[in-house]
C-alpha positions in Angstrom: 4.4 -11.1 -7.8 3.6 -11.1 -4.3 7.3 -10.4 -3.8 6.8 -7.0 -5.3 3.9 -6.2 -3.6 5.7 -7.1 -0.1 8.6 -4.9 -1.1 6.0 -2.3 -2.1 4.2 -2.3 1.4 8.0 -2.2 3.1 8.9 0.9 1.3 5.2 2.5 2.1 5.1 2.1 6.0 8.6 2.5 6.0 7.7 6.4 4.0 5.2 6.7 6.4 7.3 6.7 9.6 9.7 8.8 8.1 7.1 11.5 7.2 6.0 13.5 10.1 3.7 16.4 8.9 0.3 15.4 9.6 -0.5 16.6 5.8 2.2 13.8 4.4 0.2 11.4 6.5 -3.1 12.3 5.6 -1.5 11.9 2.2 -0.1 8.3 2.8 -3.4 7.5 4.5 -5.5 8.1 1.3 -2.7 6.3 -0.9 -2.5 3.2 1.7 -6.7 3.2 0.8 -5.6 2.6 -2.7 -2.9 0.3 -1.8 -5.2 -2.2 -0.4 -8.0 -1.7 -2.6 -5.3 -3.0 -5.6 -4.3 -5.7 -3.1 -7.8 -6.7 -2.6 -8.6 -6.8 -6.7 -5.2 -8.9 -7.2 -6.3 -11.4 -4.8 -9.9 -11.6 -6.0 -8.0 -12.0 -9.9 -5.6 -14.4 -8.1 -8.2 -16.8 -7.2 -10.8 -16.2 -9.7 -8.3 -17.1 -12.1 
């Protein structure tokens, strides 16, 4: 599980240094909010579980 969710942030700031229109970033920026908002709820899952 948190395998996966490494690999997932790897591949995302790796997109993000590849992009270079400030659009793409803005883009990444908002999906990287969402990213660690589902990161946040897993964990909180994790150890309420």
């Amino acid at each position: 599980m948190f395998y996966i969710i490494f690999v997932s942030f790897v591949m995302f700031f790796n997109h993000i240094s590849n992009s270079s229109s400030i659009q793409k970033l803005y883009i990444n920026e908002k999906h990287f909010y969402k990213l660690h908002k589902l990161c946040e709820t897993v964990k909180t899952n994790l150890f309420l579980s």
